[in-house]
DOVO-748132 format. One record per residue (C-alpha): y negated, z, x negated; residue in three letters; residue number from 0. Coordinates in pm, whole numbers, plus 32768, in hexadecimal, padded with zeros to 4 digits. Each point is the difference from the previous one (the first is absolute). Last residue first. Layout:
N
+------+------+------+--------+-----+
!   py !   pz !   px ! residu ! num !
+------+------+------+--------+-----+
!    Y !    Z !    X !    ALA ! NUM !
...
+------+------+------+--------+-----+
This chain:
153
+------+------+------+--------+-----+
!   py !   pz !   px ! residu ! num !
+------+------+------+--------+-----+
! 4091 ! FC81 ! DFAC !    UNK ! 152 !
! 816B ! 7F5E ! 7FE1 !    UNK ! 151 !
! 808C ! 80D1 ! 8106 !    UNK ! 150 !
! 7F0E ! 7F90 ! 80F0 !    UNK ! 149 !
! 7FF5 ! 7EA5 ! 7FAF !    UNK ! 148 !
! 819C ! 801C ! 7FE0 !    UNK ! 147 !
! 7FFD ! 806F ! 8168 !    UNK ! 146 !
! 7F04 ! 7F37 ! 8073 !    UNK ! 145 !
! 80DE ! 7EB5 ! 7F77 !    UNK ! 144 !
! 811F ! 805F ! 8082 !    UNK ! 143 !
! 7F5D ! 8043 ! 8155 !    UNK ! 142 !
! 7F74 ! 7EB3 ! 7FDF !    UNK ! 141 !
! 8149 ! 7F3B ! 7FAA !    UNK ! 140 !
! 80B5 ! 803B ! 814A !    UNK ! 139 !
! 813A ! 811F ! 801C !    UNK ! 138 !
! 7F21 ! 811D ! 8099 !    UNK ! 137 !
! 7ED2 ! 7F83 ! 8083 !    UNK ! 136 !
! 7ECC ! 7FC8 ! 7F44 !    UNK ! 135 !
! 7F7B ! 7EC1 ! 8070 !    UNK ! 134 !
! 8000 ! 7ED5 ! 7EF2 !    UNK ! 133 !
! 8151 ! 7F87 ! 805E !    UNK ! 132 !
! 7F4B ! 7F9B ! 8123 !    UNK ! 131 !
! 7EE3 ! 7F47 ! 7F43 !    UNK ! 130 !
! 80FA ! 7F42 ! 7F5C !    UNK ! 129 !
! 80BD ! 7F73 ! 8103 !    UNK ! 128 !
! 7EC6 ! 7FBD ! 80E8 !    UNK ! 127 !
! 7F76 ! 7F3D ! 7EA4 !    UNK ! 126 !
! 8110 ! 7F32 ! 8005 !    UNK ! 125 !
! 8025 ! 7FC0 ! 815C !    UNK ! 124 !
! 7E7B ! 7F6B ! 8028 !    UNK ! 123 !
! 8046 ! 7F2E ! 7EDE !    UNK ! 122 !
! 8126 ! 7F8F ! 8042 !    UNK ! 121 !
! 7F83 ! 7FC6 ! 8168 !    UNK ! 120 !
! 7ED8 ! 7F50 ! 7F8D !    UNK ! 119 !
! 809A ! 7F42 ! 7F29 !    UNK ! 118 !
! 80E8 ! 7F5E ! 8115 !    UNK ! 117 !
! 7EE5 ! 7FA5 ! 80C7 !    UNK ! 116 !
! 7F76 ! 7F23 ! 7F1C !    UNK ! 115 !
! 7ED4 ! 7FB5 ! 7F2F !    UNK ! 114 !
! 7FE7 ! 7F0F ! 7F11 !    UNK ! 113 !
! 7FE1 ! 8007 ! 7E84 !    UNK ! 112 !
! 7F13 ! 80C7 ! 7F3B !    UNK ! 111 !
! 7FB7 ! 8100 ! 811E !    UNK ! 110 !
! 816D ! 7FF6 ! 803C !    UNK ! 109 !
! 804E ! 805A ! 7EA8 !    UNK ! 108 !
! 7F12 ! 810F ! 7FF3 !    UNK ! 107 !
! 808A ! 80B0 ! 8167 !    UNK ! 106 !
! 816E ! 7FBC ! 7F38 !    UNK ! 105 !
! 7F9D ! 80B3 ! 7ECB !    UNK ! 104 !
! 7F4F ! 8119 ! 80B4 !    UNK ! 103 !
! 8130 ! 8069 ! 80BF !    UNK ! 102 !
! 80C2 ! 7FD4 ! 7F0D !    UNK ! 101 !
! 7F56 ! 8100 ! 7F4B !    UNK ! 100 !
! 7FC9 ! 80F6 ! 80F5 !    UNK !  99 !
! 81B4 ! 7FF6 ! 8037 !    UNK !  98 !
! 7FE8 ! 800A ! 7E9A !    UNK !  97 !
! 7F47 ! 811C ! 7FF1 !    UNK !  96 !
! 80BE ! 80B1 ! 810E !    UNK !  95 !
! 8155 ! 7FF3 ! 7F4B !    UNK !  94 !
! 7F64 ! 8083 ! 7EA8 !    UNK !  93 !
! 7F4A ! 80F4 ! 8076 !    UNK !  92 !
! 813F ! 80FC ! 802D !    UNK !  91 !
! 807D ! 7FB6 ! 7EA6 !    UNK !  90 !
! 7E9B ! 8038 ! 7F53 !    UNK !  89 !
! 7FF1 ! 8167 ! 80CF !    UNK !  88 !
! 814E ! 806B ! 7F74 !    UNK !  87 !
! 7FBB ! 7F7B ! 7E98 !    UNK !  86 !
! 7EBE ! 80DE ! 7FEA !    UNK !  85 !
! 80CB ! 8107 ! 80AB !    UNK !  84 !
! 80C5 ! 8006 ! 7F1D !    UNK !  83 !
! 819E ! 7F67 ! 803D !    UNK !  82 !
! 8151 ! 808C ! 7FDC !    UNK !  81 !
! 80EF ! 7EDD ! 802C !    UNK !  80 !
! 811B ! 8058 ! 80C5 !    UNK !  79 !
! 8098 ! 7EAE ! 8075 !    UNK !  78 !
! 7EC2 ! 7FAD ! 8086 !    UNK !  77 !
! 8066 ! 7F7D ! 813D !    UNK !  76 !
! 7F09 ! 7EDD ! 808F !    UNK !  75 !
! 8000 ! 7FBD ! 8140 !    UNK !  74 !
! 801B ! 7EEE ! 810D !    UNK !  73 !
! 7FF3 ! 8013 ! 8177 !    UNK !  72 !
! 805A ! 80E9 ! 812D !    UNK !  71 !
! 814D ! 7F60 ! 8046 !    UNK !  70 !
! 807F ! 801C ! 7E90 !    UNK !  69 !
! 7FEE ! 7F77 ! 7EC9 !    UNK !  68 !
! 7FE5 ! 80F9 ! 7EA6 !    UNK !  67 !
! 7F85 ! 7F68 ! 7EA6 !    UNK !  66 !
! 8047 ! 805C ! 7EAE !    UNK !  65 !
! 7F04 ! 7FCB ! 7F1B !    UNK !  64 !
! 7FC9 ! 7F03 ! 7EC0 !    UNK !  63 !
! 7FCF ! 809E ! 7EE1 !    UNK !  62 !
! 7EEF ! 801D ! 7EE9 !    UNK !  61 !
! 7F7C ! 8169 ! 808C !    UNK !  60 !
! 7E70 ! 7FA9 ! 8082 !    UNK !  59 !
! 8016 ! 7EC4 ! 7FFA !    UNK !  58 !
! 814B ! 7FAF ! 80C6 !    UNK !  57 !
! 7F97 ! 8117 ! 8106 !    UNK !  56 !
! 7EB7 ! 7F29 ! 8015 !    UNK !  55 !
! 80AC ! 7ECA ! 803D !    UNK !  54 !
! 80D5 ! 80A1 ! 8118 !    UNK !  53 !
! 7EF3 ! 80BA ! 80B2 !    UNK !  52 !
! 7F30 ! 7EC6 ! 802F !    UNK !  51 !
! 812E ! 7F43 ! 8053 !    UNK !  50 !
! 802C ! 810D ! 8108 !    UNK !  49 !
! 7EB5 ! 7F58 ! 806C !    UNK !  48 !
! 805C ! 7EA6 ! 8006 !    UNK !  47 !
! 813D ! 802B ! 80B7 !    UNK !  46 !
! 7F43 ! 808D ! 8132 !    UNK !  45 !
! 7F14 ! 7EDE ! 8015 !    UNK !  44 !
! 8128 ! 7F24 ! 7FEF !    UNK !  43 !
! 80AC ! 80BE ! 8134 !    UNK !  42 !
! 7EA2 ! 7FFD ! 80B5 !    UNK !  41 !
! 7FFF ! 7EAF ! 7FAD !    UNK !  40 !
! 8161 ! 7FB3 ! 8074 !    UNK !  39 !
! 7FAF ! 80D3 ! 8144 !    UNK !  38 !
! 7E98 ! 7F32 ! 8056 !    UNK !  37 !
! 80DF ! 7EB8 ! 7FE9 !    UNK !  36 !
! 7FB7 ! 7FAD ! 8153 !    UNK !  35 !
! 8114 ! 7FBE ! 80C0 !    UNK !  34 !
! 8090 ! 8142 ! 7F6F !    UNK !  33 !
! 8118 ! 804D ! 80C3 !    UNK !  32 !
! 80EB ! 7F8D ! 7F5F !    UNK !  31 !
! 7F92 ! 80C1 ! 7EB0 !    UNK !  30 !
! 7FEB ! 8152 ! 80E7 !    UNK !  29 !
! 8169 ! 7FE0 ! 8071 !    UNK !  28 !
! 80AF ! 7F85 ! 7EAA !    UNK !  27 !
! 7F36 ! 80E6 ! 7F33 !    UNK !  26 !
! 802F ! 814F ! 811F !    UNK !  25 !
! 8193 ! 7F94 ! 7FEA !    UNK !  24 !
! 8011 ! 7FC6 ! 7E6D !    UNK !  23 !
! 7F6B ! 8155 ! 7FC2 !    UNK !  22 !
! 80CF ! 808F ! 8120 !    UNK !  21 !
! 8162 ! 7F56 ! 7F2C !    UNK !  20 !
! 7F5C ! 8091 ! 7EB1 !    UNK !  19 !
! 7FDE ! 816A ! 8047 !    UNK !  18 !
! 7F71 ! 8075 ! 7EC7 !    UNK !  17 !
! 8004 ! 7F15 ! 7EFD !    UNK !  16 !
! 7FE5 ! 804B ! 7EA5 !    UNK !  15 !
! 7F6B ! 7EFC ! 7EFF !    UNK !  14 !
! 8036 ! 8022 ! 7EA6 !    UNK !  13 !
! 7EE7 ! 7F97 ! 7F11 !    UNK !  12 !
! 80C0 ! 7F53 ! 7EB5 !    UNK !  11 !
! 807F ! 80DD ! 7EC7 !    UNK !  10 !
! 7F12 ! 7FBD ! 7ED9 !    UNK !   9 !
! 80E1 ! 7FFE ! 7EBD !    UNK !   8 !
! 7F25 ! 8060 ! 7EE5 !    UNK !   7 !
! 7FFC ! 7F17 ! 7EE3 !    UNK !   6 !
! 80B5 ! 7FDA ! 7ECA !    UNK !   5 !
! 7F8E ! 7EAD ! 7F60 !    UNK !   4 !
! 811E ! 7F2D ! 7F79 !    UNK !   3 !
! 7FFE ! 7F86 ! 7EAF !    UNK !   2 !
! 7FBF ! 7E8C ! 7FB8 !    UNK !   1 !
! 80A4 ! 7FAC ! 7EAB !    UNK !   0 !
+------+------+------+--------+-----+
């Protein structure tokens, strides 16, 4: 007889929108409008690095997050979770590392491969992404990150 395993039931990331008829609009209008593709990988680039935050969320409590779409971009809401600082800084790091990462993947795969234009503008727009969440204003990744370095010291 093949019992049944009790496991924990894992509820599925929820996605909120925030104003989802001028989040359509400014996709529709700047995705028309991109003759040259620079907006998808901007858009791509973008992804990437809140899936920096989002596999690190996963790691650091076993659950997926919620996340939060609106006209100024993606974010992850932490539903509460009380964090260190330790955990705080790793969270923040996470988005621009991959961004760095990517962005040294793809300049390694094109010196293996060929070179094309269109690596050089992931590349170039991945690591502009991360290095601006890197400054420390108020809402970007490097201002959580000097806070919790400063706590954390």
């Amino acid at each position: 007889m093949i019992r049944r395993k009790h496991c924990k039931q894992h509820r599925s990331t929820r996605i909120y929108l925030k104003a989802p008829l001028v989040i359509l609009f400014i996709l529709a209008f700047a995705l028309a409008w991109d003759g040259t593709g620079i907006v998808r990988i901007g858009l791509l680039c973008a992804l990437l690095h809140e899936a920096g935050h989002f596999v690190m969320y996963r790691w650091l409590w076993h659950r997926w997050p919620d996340l939060q779409l609106s006209p100024s971009g993606l974010c992850l809401l932490l539903r509460g979770v009380t964090m260190t600082e330790q955990q705080e800084f790793l969270l923040a790091a996470a988005g621009p590392l991959t961004n760095l990462l990517s962005c040294c993947f793809v300049l390694a795969w094109m010196r293996l491969t060929w070179y094309s234009y269109w690596g050089y503008w992931f590349a170039s727009t991945s690591l502009l992404i991360g290095g601006a969440n890197l400054l420390p204003f108020p809402g970007l990744d490097g201002e959580r990150m000097l806070h919790s370095f400063w706590h954390y010291r």
